[in-house]
C-alpha positions in Angstrom: 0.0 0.0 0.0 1.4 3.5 -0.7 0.6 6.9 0.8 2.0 10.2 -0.9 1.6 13.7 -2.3 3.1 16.8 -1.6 3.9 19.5 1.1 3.6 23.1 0.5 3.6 26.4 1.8 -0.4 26.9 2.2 0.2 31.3 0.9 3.2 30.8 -1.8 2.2 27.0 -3.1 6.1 26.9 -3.2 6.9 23.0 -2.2 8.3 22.3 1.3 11.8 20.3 0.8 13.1 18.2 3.5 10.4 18.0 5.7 9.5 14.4 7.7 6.2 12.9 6.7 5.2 10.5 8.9 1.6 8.4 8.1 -0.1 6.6 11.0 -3.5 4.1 11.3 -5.7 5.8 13.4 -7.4 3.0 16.1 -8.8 3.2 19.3 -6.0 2.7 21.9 -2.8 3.1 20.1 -2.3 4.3 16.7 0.0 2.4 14.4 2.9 3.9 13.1 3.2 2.8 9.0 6.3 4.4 7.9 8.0 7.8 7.3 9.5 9.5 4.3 11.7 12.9 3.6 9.8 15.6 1.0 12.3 16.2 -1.7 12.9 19.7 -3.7 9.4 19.4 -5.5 7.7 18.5 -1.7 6.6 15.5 -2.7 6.8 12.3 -0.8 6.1 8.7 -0.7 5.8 5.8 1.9 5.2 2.6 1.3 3.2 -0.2 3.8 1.6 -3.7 4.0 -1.5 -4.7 5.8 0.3 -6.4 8.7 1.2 -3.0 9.9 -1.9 -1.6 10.1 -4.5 -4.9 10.4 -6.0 -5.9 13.5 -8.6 -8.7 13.6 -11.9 -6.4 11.9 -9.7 -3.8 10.3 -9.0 -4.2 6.5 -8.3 -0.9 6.1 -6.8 1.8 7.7 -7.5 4.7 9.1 -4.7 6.8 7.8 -3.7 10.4 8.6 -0.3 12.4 8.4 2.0 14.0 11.1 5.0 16.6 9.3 7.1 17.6 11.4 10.4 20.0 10.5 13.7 18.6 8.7 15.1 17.2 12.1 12.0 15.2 12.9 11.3 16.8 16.5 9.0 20.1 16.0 5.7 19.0 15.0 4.3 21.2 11.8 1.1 20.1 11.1 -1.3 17.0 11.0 -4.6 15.6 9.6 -4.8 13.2 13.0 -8.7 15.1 13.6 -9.7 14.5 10.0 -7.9 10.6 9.2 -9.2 9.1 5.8 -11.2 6.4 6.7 -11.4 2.8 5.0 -8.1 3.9 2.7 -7.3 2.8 -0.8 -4.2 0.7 -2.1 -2.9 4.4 -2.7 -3.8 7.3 -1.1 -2.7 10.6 -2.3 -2.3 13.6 -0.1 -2.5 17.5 -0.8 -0.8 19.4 2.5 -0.7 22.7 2.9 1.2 24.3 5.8 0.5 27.8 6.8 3.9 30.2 6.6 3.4 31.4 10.5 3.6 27.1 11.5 7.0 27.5 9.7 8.5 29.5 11.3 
C-alpha cells in the first residue's frame, strides 16, 4: 500500500523540501505507526506499507492520517490526525498545505 503527495507552503504554493512525513492508522487505543518518508525539492513524498502494519482482527483498512514535522523530525508542523481518511485505498494521495506562520 502507498501513501504520498506533496507539502507546500499553504500562501506561496512553493513545495516544502526536506520535511519528515510520517503516516499513522488511526485505532482506538494506540495508533500504528506505518512508515516515514523525507519531501524532496518538489515536496513530494512517498511511503510505502503492508496490511500487517496496520490490520487488526476487523480492520482491512486503515484509518490513515499524516503528522510533518520539521527537517530534524522533533517540532511538530502540522497534522490531519482530527480528520484521518477512513477505510483507505491501495494508494492514497495527499495534498498538504502548511501555513507560513507554523513554519517559522
Amino acid at each position: 500500500m502507498i501513501v504520498s503527495g506533496t507539502v507546500v507552503e499553504a500562501e506561496s504554493g512553493r513545495p516544502l523540501e526536506g520535511l519528515r512525513v510520517r503516516a499513522f492508522d488511526k485505532d482506538l487505543l494506540f495508533d500504528d505507526d506505518l512508515g516515514q518518508a523525507a519531501t524532496d525539492a518538489s515536496g513530494r513524498f512517498e511511503i510505502r506499507f503492508t496490511e500487517s502494519q496496520f490490520r487488526d482482527w476487523n480492520e482491512t483498512a486503515p484509518d490513515l492520517y499524516l503528522r510533518i514535522f520539521d527537517a530534524s523530525g522533533e517540532r511538530l508542523l502540522h497534522s490531519t490526525e482530527q480528520t484521518p481518511r477512513t477505510g483507505a485505498l491501495v494508494h492514497e494521495r495527499f495534498e498538504v498545505r502548511i501555513p507560513g506562520a507554523a513554519l517559522r
